[in-house]
N, C-alpha and C positions, 0 to 999 in steps of 0.2 A: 504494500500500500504506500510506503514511503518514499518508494521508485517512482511510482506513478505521478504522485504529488510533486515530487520533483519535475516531471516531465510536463505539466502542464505549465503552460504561459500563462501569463499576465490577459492575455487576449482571449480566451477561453474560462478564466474565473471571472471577469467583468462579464463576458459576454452571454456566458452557457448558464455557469454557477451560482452564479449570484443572483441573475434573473428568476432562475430556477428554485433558488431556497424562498424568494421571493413572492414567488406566485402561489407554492406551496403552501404556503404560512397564509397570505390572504384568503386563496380559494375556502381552505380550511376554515378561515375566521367569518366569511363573510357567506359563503353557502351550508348547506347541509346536504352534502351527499353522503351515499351509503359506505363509498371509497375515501378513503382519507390518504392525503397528498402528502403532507407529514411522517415522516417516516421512523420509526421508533430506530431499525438497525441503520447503524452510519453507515456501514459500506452500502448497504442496500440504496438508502438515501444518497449518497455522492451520484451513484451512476445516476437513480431515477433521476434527482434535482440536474443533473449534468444533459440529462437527453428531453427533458422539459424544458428547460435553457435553451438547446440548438434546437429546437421546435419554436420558440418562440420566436428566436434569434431567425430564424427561416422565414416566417411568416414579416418579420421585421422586414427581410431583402426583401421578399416580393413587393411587399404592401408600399417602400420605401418610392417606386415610382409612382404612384398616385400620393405619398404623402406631398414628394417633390412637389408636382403641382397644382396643388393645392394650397400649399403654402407657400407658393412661389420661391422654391430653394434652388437657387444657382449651384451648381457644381463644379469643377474645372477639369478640363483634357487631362485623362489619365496618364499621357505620357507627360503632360508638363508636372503631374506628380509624382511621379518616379523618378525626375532629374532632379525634383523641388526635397523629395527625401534625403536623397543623398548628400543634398550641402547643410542639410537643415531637419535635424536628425528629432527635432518638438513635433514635425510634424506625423508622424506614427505614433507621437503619444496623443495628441490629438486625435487623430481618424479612430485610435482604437476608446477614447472616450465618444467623440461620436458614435462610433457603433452600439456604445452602448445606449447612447442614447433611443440609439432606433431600438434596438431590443427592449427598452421599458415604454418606450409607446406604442409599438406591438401589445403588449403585455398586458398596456392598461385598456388597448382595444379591446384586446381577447376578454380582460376579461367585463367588459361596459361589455358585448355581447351573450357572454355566461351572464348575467344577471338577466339584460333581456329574457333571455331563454327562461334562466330559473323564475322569474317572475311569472311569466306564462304559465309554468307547471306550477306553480304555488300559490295562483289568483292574487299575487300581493307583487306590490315592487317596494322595494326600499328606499324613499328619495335621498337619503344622509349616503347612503352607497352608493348612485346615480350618481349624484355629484360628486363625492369622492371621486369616482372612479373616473367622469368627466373631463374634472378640471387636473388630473392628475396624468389623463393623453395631452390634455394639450398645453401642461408642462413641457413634457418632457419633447414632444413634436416641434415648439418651438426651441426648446434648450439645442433641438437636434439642427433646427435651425440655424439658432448661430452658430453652434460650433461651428457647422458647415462653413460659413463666414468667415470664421476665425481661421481654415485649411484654406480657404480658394486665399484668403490675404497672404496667410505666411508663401502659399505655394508661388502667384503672382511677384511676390516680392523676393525668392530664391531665384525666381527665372529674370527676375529683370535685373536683379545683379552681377548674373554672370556675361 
């Protein structure tokens, strides 16, 4: 187990992990299903919460071109960020908190549509979770926003120095 842990990055515990212990714990707190997300054994839990993350984290990538425009997110030419990486090494730490950012407004999509849903089977919806869960995509959808912002500038500005 201590190989393992060794072997994951920084970019897979923000992205997979973290989401994933994340949504766990809410689905948990905030539904009542007969499955519980929470997991009593840790190893059992690392992988589940690990492959609930890259599902979420998936649904982030797709969704991420209609979040684009929608919220009108410029991007920059993927080769000008590959020369823009190498002189200017913030920008991977960047893109990899963006990404997370997309994987928690994935997340709080998912789950603003689990409530839809559970509401439906429950004749009840919960306004205090509605909103929670609301204003808490479209945190993080614009946080994904800037950052985005904050990569096209740092990238534009490695490319125009060189």
């Amino acid at each position: 187990m201590d190989e393992l842990v060794k072997k994951i990055s920084s970019y897979h515990i923000f992205n997979y992990l973290i989401p994933g212990v994340i949504a766990a714990f809410l689905i948990d707190s905030l539904f009542e299903f007969s499955f519980k997300f929470v997991q009593d054994n840790l190893l059992v839990g690392f992988f589940f919460y690990y492959f609930l993350g890259s599902i979420i984290s998936r649904v982030g990538s797709l969704i991420s071109p209609c979040i684009d425009c929608i919220f009108r997110i410029k991007k920059t030419d993927y080769k000008d960020y590959i020369k823009a990486e190498k002189n200017d090494p913030k920008i991977e730490v960047l893109a990899e908190i963006n990404n997370m950012y997309r994987s928690f407004y994935a997340l709080f999509l998912i789950l603003n549509i689990t409530n839809i849903t559970y509401s439906f089977t429950h004749e009840k919806i919960n306004v205090l979770i509605t909103i929670f869960l609301v204003i808490s995509f479209f945190i993080y959808a614009f946080s994904y926003k800037k950052q985005t912002g904050f990569i096209v500038g740092r990238v534009k500005n490695s490319i125009a120095s060189n």
